[in-house]
N, C-alpha and C positions, 0 to 999 in steps of 0.2 A: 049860282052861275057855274055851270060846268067847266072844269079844266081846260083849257086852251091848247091842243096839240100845235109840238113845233111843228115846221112843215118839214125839218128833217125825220120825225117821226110817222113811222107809217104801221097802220095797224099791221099786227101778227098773221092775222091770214093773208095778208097781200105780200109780206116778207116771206112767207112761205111759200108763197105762189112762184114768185120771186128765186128762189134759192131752188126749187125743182128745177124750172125753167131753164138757169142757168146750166144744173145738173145733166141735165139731157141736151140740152145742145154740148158741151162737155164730150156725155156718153156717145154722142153721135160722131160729134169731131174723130177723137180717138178710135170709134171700132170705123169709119171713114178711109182713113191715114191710118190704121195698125198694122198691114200688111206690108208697106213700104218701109215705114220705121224700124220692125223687126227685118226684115231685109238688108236693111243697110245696117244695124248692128249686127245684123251676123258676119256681114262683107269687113265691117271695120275691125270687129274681133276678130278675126283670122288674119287680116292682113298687120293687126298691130301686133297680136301674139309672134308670129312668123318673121316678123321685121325686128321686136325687141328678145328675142329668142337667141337671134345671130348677134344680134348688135351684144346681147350681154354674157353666150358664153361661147361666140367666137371671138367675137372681139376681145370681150374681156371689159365692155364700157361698165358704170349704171347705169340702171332701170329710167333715173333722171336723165342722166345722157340721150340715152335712147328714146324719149321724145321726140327727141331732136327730127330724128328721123320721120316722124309722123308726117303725112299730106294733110294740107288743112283741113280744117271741121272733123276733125278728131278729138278735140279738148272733151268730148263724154267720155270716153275709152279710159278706163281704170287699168293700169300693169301690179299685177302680183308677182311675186318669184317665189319657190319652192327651191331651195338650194339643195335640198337632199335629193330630189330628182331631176334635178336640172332642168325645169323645166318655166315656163312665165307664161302667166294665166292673163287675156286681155278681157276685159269685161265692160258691158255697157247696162249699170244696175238693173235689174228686173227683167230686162227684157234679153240680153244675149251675152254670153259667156265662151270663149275657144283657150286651149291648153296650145303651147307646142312645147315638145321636151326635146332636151341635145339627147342626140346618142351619136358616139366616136365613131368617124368612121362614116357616117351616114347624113348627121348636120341636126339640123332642127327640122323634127317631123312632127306635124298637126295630127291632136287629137282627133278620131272620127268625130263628124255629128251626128247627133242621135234622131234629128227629124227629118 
């Protein structure tokens, strides 16, 4: 008598078929929505670098402080600080990255972009 497959078990070529499947619609979704995604991380890294920039060496807050400030649907947005250049890096992993650094006298001026 042959082994009895559960019926949670499903042969390997069909879990395979399976897991492409999923993969490509995946690949599609993402290169679909990848233009707007990077768009809006780049709007949001500029706009948080430039917002916790002031807020942390004009003001004088934390980096935590200055969330505060954030508009909603922000919670991606990563803040770094550089204290030796004065400067706070907002980032959105992998996909977008903006600098703004203080300079006296002038305020908090954004890194060019490079694309």
């Amino acid at each position: 008598m042959p082994p009895s497959k559960s019926p949670r078990q499903q042969p390997p070529r069909r879990r395979k078929k399976i897991a492409l499947a999923l993969l490509a619609l995946f690949a599609a979704l993402l290169a679909w929505g990848w233009g707007p995604l990077v768009a809006q991380a780049e709007v949001g890294t500029a706009y948080g670098a430039s917002v916790a920039c002031g807020c942390r060496h004009i003001d004088g807050r934390s980096l935590e402080d200055c969330r505060k400030d954030f508009l909603g649907g922000m919670g991606l947005v990563r803040l770094s600080e550089d204290k030796a250049a004065a400067s706070v890096t907002a980032s959105v992993p992998l996909i977008a990255s903006t600098t703004s650094t203080f300079r006296k006298g002038w305020g908090c001026i954004m890194e060019p972009w490079s694309g």
